[in-house]
C-alpha positions as CSV (number, residue, x, y, z in Angstrom):
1,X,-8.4,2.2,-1.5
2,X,-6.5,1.5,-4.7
3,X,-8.2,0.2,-7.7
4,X,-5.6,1.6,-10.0
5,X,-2.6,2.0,-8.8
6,X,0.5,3.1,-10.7
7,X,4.1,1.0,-9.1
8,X,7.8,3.0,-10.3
9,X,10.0,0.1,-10.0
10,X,12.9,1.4,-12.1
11,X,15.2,4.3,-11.6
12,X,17.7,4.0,-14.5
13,X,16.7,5.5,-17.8
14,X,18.4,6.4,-21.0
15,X,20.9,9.0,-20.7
16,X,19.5,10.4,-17.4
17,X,22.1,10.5,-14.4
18,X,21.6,11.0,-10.5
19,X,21.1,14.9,-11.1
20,X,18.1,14.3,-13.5
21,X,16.4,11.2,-12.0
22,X,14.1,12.2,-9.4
23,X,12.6,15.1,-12.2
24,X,11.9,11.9,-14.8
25,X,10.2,10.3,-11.5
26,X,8.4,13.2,-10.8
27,X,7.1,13.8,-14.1
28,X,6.0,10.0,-13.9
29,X,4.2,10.6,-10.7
30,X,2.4,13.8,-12.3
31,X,1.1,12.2,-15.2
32,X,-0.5,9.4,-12.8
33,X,-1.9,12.2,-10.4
34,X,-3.6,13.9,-13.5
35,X,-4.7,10.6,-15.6
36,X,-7.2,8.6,-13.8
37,X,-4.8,6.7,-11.5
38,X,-5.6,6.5,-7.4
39,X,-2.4,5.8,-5.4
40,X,1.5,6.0,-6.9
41,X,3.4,3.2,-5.5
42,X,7.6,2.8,-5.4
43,X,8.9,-0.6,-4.8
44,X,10.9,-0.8,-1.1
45,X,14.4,-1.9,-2.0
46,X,17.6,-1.1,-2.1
47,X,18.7,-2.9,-5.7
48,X,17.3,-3.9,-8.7
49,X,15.4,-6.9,-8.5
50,X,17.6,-9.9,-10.7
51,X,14.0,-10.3,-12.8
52,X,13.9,-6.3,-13.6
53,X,17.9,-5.8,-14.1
54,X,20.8,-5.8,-12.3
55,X,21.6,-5.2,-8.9
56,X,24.1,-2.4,-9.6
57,X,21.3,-0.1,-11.7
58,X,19.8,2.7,-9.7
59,X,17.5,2.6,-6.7
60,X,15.6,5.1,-4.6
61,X,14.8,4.9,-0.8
62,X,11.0,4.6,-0.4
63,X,9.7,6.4,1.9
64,X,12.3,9.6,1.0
65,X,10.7,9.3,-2.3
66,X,7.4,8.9,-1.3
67,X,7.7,12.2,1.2
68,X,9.2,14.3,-1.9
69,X,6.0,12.9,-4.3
70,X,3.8,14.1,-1.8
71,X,4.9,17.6,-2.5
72,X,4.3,17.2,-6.1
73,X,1.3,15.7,-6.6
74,X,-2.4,16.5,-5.3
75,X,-4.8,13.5,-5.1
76,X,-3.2,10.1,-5.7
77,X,-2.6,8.1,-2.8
78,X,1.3,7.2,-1.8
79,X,2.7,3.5,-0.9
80,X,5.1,1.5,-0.8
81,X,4.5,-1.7,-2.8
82,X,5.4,-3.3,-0.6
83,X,7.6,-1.9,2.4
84,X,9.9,-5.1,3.3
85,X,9.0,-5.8,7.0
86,X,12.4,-6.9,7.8
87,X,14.1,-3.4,6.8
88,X,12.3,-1.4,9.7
89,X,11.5,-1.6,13.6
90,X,7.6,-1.6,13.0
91,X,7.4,1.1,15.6
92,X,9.6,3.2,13.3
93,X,7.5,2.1,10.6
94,X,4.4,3.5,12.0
95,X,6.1,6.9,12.4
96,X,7.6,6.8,9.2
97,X,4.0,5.9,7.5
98,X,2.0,8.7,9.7
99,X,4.3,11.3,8.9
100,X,3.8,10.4,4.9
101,X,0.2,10.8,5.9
102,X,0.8,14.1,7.6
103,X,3.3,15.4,4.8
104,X,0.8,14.1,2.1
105,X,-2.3,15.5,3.8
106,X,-4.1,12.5,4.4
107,X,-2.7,10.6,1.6
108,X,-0.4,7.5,3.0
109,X,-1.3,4.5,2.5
110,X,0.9,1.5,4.3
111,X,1.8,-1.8,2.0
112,X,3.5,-4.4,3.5
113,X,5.1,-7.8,2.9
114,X,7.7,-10.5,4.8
115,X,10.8,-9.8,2.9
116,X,12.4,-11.8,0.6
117,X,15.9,-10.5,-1.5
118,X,18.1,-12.3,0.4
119,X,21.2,-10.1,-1.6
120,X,20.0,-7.0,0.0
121,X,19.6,-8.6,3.6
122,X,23.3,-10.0,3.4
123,X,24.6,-6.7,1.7
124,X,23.3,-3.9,4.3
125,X,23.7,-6.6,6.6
126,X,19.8,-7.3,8.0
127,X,19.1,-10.6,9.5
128,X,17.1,-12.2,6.8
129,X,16.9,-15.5,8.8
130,X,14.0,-18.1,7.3
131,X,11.1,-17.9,5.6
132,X,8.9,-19.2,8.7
133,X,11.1,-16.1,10.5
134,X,10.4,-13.8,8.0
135,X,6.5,-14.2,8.5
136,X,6.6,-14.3,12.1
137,X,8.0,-11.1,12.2
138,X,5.7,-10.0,9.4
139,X,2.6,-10.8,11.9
140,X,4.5,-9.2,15.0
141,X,4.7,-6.3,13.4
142,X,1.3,-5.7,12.1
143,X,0.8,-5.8,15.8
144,X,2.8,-2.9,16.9
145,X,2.1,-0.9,13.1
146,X,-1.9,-1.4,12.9
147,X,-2.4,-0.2,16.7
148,X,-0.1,2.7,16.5
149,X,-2.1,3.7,12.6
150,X,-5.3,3.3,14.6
151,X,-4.3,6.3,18.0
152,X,-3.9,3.3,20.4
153,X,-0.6,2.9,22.5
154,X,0.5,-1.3,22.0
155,X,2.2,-2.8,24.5
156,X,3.8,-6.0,22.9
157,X,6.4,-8.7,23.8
158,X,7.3,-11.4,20.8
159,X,10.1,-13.5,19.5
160,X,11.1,-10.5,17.3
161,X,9.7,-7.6,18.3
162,X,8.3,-5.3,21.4
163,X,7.1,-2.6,22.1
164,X,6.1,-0.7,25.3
165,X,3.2,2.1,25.0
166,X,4.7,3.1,22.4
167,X,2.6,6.5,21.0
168,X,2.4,8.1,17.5
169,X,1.8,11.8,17.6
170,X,0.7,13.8,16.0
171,X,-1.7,10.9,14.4
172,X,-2.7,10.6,10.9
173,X,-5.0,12.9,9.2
174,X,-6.6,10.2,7.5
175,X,-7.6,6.4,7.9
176,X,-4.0,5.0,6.5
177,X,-5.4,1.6,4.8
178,X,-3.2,-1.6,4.9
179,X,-2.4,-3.6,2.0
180,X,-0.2,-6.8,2.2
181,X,1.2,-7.9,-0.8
182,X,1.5,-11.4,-2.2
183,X,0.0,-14.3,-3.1
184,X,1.2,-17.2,-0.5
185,X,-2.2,-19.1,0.7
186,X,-1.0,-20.5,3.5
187,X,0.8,-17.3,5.4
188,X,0.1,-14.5,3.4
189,X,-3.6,-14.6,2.6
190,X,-4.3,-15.6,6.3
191,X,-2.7,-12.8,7.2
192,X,-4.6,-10.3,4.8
193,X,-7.7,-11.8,6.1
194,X,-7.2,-11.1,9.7
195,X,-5.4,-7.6,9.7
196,X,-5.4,-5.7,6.3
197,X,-7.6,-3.6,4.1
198,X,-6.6,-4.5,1.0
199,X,-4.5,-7.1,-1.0
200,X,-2.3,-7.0,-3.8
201,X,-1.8,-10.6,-5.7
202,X,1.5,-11.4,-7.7
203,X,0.3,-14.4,-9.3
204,X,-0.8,-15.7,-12.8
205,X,-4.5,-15.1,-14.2
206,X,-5.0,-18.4,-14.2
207,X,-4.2,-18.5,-10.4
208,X,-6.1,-15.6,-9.9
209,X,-9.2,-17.4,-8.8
210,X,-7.9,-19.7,-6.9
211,X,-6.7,-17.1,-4.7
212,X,-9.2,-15.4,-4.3
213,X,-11.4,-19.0,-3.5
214,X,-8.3,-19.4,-1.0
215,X,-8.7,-15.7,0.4
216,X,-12.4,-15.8,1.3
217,X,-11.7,-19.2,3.0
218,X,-9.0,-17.7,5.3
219,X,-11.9,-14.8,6.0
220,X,-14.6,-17.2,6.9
221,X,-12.3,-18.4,9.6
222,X,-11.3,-15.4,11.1
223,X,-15.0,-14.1,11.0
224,X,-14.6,-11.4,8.4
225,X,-16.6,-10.7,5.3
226,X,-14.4,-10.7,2.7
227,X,-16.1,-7.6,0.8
228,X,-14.4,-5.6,2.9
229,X,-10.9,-6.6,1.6
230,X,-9.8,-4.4,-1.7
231,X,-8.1,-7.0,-3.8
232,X,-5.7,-5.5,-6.7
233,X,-3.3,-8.0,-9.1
234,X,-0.1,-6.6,-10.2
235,X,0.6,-6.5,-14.0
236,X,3.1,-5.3,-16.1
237,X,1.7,-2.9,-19.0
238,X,3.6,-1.8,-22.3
239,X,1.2,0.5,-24.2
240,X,1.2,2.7,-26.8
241,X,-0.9,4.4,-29.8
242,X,-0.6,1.4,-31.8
243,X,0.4,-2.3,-31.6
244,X,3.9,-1.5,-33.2
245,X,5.0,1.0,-31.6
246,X,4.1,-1.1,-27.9
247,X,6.2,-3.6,-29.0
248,X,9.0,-1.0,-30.0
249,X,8.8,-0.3,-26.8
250,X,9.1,-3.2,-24.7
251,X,11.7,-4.8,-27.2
252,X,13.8,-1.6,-26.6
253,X,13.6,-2.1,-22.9
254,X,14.8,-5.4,-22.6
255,X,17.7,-4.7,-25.2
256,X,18.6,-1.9,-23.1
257,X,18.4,-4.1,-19.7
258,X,20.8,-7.0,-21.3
259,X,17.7,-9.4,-20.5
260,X,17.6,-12.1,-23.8
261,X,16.8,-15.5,-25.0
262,X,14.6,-17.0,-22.1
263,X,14.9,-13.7,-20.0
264,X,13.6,-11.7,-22.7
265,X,10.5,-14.3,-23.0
266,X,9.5,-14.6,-19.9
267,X,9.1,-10.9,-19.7
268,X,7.1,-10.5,-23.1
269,X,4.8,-13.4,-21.7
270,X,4.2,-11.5,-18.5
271,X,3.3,-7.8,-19.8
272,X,-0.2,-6.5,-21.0
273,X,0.8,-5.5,-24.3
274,X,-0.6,-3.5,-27.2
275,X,-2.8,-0.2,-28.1
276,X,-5.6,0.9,-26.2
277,X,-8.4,-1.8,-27.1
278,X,-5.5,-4.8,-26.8
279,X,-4.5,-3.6,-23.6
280,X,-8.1,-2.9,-21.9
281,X,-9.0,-6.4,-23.2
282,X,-6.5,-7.9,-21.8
283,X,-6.9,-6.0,-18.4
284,X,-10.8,-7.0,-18.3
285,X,-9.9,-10.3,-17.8
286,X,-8.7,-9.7,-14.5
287,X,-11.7,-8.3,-13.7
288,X,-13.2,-11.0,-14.8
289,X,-11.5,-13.1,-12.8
290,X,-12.4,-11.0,-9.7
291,X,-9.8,-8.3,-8.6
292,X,-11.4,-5.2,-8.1
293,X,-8.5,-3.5,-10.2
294,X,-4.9,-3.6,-10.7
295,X,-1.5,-2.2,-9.6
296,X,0.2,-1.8,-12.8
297,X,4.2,-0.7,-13.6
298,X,5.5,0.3,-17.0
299,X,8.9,-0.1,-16.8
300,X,9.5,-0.3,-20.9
301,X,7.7,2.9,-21.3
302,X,6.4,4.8,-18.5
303,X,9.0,7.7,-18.5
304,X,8.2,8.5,-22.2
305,X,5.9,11.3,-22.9
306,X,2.0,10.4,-23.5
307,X,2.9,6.8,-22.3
308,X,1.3,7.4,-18.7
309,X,-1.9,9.2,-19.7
310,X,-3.1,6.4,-22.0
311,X,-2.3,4.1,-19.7
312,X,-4.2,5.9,-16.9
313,X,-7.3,6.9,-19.2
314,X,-7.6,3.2,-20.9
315,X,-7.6,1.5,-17.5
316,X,-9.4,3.7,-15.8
317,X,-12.9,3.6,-18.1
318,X,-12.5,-0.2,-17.3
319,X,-13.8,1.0,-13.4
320,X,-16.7,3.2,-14.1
């Protein structure tokens, strides 16, 4: 299960072209494996996301990245955070995830959300339809996927989806665990409550309870005891030997990334920032709040040398 869980969401760094990049990713996904983090996560889409950049900066396909990190790394689990539902038959999906978990020896894990970049729907022309659609598919799906994951053979007929005995072999090596991610508490924490293993919040501390209030509700109704569900938050981390040097950092980032003015705020207000102590005192109140842990990215600094392995160590003494 992930408890501290490192998310690449950016593929364009300084000076580094499409010959270099998947070395600087690598790198990123070594210094996770060797630094205290559990599972290495790569966002599921096919542009930069309008909040993180523009559309036209680089992105890699998941689950081709995932396959090529499992070959370089030795321990960390290996997800998508969070494959878009709407991108994939969830037949295919199954097969796609299993053979991560086959390629990875036993290391795949499957997250999972509705969809919701309307851009990349209309662009590589996937029906992206409305939100009620999106989540009915979502729970068709989990269906097909969670059967297939578990060595049975579903035969399923819905609005969106079917399937008709459909096998997965060779199965996994491992267990794969399913995390949906989100934070909706009408659709998406129902859904954790019923079929997955873990959840991963995108939400405000100050919501943080709430959901989590709103989460063990939705398990009391489907009979579950919601102990069993893994929660993570994702947070945004810029950290670095000292205080100055963090904010260097982040201030560098968003120069670099054209974001300014309200942009540029909005992104310092949502990002853990500072040295060590700053930073694990600011990620203790999550804890507090009662996550079990955190999937963190650090898009200002993650690819620069040293970066990482604080990060891993500092959080990761927060979980003993």
């Amino acid at each position: 299960m992930t408890r501290l869980g490192y998310q690449i969401p950016n593929f364009t760094y300084p000076g580094v072209g499409p010959d270099a990049l998947f070395d600087v990713v690598v790198e990123q996904a070594k210094a996770a494996d060797r630094s205290g983090f559990d599972t290495v996560l790569v966002m599921d889409h096919f542009y930069q996301l309008p909040y993180s950049g523009d559309p036209e900066q680089y992105m890699l396909e998941c689950y081709t990245t995932l396959a090529a990190l499992a070959r370089e790394t030795s321990s960390v689990r290996l997800s998508a955070l969070v494959t878009g539902n709407t991108y994939r038959n969830p037949a295919f999906l199954a097969k796609t995830v299993t053979t991560l978990d086959i390629v990875s020896g036993g290391r795949a894990q499957l997250g999972i959300g509705a969809g919701w970049y309307e851009l990349e729907h209309d662009s590589y022309g996937f029906e992206f339809g409305t939100f009620t659609d999106r989540f009915q598919k979502l729970e068709e799906s989990l269906q097909i996927v969670i059967p297939m994951l578990r060595g049975a053979r579903p035969t399923f007929e819905g609005e969106h989806y079917r399937a008709h005995e459909a096998m997965n072999e060779p199965p996994p090596i491992s267990r794969i665990p399913v995390m949906i991610g989100g934070s909706g508490e009408r659709k998406t924490l129902r859904l954790v409550a019923q079929y997955a293993d873990e959840s991963n919040l995108i939400c405000t501390l100050a919501e943080t309870a709430r959901k989590l209030d709103v989460l063990a509700g939705h398990c009391e109704a489907v009979g579950r005891d919601r102990s069993q569900i893994t929660v993570t938050q994702h947070v945004s981390v810029c950290i670095a030997p000292t205080h100055d040097q963090a904010v260097a950092d982040l201030d560098a980032d968003l120069e670099r990334n054209g974001r300014t003015g309200e942009m540029a705020d909005m992104a310092r207000a949502r990002t853990v920032l500072g040295d060590p102590d700053e930073v694990a005192e600011q990620l203790s109140a999550y804890l507090d709040a009662g996550v079990d842990g955190w999937t963190v990215s650090a898009t200002a600094n993650g690819m620069v040398p040293g970066r990482l392995e604080l990060l891993g160590e500092t959080a990761s003494k927060l979980l003993v």
